[in-house]
C-alpha positions in Angstrom: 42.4 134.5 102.7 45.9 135.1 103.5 47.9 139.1 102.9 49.6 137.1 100.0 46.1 136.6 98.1 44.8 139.8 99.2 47.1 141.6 97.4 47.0 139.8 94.3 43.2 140.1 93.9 42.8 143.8 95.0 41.4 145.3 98.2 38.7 142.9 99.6 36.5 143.3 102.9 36.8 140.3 104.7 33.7 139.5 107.1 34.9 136.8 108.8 38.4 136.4 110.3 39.8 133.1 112.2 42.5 132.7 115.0 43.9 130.2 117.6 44.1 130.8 121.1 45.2 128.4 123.7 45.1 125.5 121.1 41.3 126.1 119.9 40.1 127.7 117.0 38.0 130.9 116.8 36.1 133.3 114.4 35.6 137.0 114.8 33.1 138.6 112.3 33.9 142.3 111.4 30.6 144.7 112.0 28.8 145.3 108.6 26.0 147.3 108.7 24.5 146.2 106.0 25.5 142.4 105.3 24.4 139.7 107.3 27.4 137.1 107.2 26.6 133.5 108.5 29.0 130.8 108.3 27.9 127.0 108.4 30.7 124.2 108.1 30.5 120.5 106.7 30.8 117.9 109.1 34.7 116.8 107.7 36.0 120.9 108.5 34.3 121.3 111.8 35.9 118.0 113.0 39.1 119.4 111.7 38.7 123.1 113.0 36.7 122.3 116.3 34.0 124.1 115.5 30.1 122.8 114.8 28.9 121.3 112.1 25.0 121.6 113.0 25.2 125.2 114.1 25.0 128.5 112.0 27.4 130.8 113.3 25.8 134.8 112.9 27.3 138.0 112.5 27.7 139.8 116.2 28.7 136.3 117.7 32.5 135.8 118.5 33.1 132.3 118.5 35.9 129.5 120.2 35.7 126.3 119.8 34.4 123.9 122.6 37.7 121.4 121.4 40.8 121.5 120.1 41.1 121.4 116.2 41.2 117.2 115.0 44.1 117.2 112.5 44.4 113.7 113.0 40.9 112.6 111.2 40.6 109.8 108.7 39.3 112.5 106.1 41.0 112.7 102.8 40.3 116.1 101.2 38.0 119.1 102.7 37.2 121.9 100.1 36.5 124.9 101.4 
C-alpha cells in the first residue's frame, strides 16, 4: 500500500513492507507482538518479484530475493 492509499483509507498498520536493493526484491516485517504475519505468493508474483513460491515467509525473517525480479514473463495479469 502506497502513502497515497494510506491516507485515503485512514491510519493502517502495515506488517509487511517491500524494497529493492541492488536490483532484488526484499520484505521486512514490522515486530507485532501479538500477530503472527506469514506471506505465501502464487507461482506467476514470485517469478515476477524473485521471491518463492513454495516457501512461507514468517514474521521475524527479513527476506531478499535469491534473483532479480522477472518482469519479462509471459504472464498476463497477477492479482494480488
Amino acid at each position: 500500500m502506497n502513502a497515497k492509499q494510506q491516507t485515503s483509507i485512514g491510519e493502517v498498520d502495515l506488517f509487511v513492507k517491500f524494497f529493492v536493493s541492488n536490483g532484488k526484491s526484499g520484505m521486512t516485517f514490522e515486530y507485532q507482538s501479538q500477530v503472527k504475519v506469514t506471506v505465501d505468493f502464487s507461482p506467476d508474483l514470485a517469478r515476477l518479484s524473485g521471491l518463492r513460491s513454495d516457501e512461507t515467509y514468517v514474521t521475524d525473517e527479513d527476506v531478499m530475493s535469491e534473483c532479480e525480479p522477472n518482469l519479462l514473463s509471459n504472464i498476463c495479469s497477477v492479482y494480488v
